[in-house]
N, CA, C and O atoms as a GROMACS GRO file, in nm:
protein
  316
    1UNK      N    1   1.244   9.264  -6.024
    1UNK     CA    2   1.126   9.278  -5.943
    1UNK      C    3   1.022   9.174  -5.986
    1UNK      O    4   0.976   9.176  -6.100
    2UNK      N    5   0.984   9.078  -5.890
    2UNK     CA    6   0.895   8.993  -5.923
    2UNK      C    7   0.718   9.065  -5.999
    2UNK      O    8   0.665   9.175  -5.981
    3UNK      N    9   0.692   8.996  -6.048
    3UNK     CA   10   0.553   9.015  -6.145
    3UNK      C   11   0.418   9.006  -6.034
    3UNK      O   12   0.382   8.900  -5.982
    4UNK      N   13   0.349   9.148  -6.008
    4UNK     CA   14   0.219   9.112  -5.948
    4UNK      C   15   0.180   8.988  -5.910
    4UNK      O   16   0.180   8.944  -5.795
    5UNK      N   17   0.124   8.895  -6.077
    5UNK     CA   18   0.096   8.797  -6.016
    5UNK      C   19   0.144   8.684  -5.946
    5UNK      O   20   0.068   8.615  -5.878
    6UNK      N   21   0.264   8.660  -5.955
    6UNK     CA   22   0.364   8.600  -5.870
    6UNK      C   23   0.348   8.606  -5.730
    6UNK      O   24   0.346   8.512  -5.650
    7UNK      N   25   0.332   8.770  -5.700
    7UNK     CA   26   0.282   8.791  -5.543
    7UNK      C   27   0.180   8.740  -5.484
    7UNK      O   28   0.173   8.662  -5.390
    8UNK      N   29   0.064   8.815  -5.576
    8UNK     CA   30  -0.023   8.732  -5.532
    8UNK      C   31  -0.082   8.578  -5.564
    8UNK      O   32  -0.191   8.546  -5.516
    9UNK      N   33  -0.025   8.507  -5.627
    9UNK     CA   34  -0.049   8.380  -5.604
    9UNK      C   35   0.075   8.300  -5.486
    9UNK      O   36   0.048   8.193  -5.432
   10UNK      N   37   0.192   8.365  -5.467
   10UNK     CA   38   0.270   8.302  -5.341
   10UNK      C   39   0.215   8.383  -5.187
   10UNK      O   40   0.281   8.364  -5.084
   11UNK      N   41   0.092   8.469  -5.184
   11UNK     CA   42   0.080   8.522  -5.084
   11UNK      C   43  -0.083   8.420  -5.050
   11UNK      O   44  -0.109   8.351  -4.952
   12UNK      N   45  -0.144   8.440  -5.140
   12UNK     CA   46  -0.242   8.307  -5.170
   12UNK      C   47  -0.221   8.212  -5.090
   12UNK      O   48  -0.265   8.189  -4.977
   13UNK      N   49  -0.120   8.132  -5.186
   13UNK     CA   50  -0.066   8.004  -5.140
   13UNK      C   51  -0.099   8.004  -4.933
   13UNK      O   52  -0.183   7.957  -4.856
   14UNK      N   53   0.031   8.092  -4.926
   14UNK     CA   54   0.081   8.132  -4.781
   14UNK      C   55  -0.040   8.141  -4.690
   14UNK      O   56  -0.039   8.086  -4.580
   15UNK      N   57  -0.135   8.202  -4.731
   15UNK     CA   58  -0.300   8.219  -4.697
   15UNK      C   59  -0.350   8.073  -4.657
   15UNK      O   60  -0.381   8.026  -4.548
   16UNK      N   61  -0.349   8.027  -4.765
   16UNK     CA   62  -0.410   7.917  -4.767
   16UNK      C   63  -0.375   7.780  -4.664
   16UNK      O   64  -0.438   7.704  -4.591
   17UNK      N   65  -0.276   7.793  -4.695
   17UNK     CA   66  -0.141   7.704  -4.574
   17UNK      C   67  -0.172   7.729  -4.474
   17UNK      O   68  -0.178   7.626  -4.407
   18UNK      N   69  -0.208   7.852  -4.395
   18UNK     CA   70  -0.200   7.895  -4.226
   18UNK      C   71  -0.354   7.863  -4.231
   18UNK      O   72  -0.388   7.831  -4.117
   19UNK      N   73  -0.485   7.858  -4.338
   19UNK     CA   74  -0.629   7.845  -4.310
   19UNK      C   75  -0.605   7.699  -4.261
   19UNK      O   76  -0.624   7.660  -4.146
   20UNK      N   77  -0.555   7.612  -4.381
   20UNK     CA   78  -0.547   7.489  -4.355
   20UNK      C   79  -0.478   7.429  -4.238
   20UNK      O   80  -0.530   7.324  -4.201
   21UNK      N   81  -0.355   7.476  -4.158
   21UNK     CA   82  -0.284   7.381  -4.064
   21UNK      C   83  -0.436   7.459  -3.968
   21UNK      O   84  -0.502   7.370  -3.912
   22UNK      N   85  -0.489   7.594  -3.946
   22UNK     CA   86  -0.578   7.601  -3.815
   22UNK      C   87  -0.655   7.539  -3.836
   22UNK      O   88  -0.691   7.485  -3.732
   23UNK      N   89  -0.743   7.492  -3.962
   23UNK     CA   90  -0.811   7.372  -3.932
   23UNK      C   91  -0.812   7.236  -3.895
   23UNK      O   92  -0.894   7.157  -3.848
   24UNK      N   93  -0.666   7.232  -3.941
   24UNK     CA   94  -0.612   7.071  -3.901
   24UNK      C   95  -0.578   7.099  -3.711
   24UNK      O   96  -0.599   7.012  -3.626
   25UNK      N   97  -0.546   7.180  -3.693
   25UNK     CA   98  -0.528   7.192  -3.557
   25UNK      C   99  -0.635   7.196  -3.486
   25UNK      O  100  -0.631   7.134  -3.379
   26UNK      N  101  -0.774   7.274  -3.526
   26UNK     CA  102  -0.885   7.249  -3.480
   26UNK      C  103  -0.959   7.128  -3.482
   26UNK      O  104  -1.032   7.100  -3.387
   27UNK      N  105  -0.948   7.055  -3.581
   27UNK     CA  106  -1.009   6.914  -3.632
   27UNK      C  107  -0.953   6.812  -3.497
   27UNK      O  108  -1.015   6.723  -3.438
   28UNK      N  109  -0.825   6.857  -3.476
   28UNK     CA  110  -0.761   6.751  -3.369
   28UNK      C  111  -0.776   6.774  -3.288
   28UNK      O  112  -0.743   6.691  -3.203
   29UNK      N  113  -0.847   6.918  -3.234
   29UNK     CA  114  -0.892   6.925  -3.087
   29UNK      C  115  -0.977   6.882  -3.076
   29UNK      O  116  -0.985   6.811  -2.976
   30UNK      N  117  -1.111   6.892  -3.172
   30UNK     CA  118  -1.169   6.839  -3.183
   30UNK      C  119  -1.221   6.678  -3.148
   30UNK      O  120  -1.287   6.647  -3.048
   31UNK      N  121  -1.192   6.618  -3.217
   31UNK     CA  122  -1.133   6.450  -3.211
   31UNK      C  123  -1.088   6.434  -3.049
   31UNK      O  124  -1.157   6.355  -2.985
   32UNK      N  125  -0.983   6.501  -2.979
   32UNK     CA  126  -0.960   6.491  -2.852
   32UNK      C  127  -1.086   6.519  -2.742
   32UNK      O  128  -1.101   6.466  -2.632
   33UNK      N  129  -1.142   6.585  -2.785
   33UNK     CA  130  -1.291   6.620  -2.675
   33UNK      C  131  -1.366   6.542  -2.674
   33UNK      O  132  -1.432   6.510  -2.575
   34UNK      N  133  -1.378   6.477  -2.823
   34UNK     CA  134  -1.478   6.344  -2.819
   34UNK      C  135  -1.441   6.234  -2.752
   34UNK      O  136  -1.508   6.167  -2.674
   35UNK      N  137  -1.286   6.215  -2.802
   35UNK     CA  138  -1.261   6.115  -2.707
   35UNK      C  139  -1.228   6.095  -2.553
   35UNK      O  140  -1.209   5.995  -2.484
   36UNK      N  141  -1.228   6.237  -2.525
   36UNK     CA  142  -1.230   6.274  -2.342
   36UNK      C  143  -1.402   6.237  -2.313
   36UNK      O  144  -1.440   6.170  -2.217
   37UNK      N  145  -1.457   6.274  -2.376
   37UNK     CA  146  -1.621   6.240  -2.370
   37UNK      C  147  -1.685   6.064  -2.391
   37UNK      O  148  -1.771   5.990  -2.343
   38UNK      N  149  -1.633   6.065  -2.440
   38UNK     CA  150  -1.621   5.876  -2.469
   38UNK      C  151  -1.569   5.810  -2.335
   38UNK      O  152  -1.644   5.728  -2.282
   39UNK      N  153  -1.479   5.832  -2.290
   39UNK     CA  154  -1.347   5.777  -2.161
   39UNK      C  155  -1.406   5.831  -2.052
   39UNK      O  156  -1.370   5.775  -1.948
   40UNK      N  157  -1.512   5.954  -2.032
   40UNK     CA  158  -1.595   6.013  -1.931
   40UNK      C  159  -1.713   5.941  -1.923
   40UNK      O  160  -1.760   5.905  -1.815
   41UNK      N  161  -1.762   5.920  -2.028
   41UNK     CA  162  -1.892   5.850  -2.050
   41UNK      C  163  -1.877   5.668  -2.011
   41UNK      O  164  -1.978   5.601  -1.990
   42UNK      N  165  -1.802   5.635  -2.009
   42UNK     CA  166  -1.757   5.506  -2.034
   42UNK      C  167  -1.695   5.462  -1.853
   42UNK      O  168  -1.709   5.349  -1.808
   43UNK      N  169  -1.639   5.559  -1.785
   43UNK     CA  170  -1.553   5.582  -1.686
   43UNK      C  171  -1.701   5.611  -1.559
   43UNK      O  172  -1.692   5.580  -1.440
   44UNK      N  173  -1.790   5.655  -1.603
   44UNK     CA  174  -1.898   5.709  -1.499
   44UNK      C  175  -1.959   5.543  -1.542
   44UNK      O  176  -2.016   5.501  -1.441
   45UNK      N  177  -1.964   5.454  -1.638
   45UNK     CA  178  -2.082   5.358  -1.652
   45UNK      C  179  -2.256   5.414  -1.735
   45UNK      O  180  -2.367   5.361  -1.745
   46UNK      N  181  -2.195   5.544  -1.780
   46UNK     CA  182  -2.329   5.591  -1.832
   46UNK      C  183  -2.332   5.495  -2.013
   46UNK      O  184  -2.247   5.484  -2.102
   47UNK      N  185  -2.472   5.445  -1.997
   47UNK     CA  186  -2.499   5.387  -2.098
   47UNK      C  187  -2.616   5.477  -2.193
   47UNK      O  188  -2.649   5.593  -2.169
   48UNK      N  189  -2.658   5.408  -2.284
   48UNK     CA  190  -2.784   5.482  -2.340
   48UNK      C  191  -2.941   5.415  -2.306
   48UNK      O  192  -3.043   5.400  -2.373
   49UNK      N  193  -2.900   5.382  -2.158
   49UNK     CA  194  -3.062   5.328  -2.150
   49UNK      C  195  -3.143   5.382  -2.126
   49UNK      O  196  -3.235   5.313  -2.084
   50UNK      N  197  -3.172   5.553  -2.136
   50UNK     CA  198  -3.278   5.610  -2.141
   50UNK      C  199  -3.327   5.578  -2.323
   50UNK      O  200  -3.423   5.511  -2.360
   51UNK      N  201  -3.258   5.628  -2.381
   51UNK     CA  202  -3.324   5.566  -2.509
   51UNK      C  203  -3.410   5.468  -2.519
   51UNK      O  204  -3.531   5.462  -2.539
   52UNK      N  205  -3.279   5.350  -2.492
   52UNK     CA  206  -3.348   5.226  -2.570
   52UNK      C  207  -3.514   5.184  -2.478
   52UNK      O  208  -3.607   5.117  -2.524
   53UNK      N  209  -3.505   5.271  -2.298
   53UNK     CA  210  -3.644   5.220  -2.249
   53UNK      C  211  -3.758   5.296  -2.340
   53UNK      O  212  -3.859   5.242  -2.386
   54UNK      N  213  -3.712   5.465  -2.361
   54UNK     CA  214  -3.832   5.502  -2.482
   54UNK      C  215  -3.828   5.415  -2.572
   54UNK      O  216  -3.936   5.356  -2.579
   55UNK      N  217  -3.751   5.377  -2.648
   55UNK     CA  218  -3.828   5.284  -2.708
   55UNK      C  219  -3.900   5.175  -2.682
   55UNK      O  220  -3.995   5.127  -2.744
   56UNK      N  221  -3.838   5.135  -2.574
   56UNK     CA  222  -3.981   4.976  -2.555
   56UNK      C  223  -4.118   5.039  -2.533
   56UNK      O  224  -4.228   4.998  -2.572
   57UNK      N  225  -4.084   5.164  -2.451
   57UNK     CA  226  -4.260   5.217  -2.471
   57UNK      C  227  -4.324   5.236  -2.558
   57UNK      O  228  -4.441   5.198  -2.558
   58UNK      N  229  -4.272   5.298  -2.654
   58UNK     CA  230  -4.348   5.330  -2.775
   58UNK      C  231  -4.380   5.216  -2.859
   58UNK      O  232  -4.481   5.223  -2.929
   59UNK      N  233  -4.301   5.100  -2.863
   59UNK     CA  234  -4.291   4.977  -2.935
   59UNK      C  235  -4.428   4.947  -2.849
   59UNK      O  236  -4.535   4.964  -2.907
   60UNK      N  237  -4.427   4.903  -2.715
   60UNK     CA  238  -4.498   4.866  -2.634
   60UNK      C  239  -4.658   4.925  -2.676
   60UNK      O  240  -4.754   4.851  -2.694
   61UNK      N  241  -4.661   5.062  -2.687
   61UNK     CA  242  -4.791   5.116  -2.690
   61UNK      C  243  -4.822   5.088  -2.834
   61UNK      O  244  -4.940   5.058  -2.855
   62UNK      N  245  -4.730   5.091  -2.952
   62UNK     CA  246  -4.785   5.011  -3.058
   62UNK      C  247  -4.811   4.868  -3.076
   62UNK      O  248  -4.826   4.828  -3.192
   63UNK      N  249  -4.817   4.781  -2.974
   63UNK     CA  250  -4.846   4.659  -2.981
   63UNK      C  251  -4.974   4.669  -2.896
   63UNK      O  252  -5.057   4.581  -2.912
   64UNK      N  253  -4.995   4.753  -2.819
   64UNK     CA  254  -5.159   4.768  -2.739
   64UNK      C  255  -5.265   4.810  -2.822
   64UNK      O  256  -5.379   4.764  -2.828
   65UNK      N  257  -5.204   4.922  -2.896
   65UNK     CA  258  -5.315   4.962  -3.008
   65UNK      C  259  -5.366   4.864  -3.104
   65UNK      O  260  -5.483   4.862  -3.141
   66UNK      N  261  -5.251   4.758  -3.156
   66UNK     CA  262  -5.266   4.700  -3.255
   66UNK      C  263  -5.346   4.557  -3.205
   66UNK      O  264  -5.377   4.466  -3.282
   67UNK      N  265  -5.368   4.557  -3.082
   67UNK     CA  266  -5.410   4.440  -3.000
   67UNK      C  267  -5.593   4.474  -3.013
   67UNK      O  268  -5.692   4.407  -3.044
   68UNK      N  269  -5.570   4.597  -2.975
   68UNK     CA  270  -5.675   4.644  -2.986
   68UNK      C  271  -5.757   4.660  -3.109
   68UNK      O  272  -5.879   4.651  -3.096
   69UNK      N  273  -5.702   4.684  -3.237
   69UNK     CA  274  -5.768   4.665  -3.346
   69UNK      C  275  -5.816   4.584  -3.368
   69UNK      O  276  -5.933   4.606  -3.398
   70UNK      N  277  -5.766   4.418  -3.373
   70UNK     CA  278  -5.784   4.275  -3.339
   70UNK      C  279  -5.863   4.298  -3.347
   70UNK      O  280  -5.928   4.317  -3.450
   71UNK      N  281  -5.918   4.317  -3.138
   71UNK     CA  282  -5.966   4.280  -3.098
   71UNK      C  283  -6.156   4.340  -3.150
   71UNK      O  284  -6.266   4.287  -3.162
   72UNK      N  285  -6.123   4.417  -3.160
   72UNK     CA  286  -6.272   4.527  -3.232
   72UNK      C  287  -6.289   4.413  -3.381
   72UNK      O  288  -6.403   4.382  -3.417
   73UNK      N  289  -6.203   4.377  -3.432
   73UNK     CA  290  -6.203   4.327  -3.539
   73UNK      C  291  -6.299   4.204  -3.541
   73UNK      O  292  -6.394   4.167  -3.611
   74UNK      N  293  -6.207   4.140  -3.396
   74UNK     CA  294  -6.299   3.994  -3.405
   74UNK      C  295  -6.436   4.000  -3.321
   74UNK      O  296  -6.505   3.901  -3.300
   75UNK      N  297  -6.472   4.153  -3.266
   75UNK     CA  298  -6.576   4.154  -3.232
   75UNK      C  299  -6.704   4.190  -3.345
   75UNK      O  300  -6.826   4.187  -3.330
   76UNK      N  301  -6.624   4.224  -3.459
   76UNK     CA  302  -6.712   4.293  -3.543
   76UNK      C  303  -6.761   4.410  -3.538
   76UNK      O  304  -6.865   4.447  -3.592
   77UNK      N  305  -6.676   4.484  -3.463
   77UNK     CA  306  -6.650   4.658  -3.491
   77UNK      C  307  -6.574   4.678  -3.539
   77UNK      O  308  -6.458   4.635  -3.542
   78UNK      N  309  -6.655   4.792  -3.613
   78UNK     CA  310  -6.590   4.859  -3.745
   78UNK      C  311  -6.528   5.003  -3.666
   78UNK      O  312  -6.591   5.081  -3.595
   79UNK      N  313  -6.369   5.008  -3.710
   79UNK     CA  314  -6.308   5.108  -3.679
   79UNK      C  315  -6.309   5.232  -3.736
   79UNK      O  316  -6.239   5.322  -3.689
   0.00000   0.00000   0.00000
């Protein structure tokens, strides 16, 4: 008759094996959705130019402000 711990470290093991392949099986579905999302994204022509225009605005409105400091500057107002 095998020894307690024998059992439970080959039932362990066995545990551990079925946690690990469902994560590897999940990990790869994973990976597949992204890349259906990539090939969707890519396939419609959708880019990220809502981003990059927020950014020129905000870039934009920090170059007005800073125009503006200048400009108080070389008038000799104090900010």
């Amino acid at each position: 008759m095998p020894e307690p711990t024998m059992i439970i470290a080959a039932t362990s093991l066995v545990g551990l094996t079925i946690v690990a392949g469902a994560l590897l099986r999940a990990w790869h579905g994973w990976l597949e959705l992204k890349r259906q999302e990539l090939e969707g994204r890519s396939a419609k022509g959708e880019t990220d130019a809502g981003s990059s225009i927020g950014a020129a605005r905000i870039e934009l409105s920090d170059l007005k402000e800073r125009i503006k400091k200048l400009e108080a500057i070389a008038s000799g107002v104090d900010l």
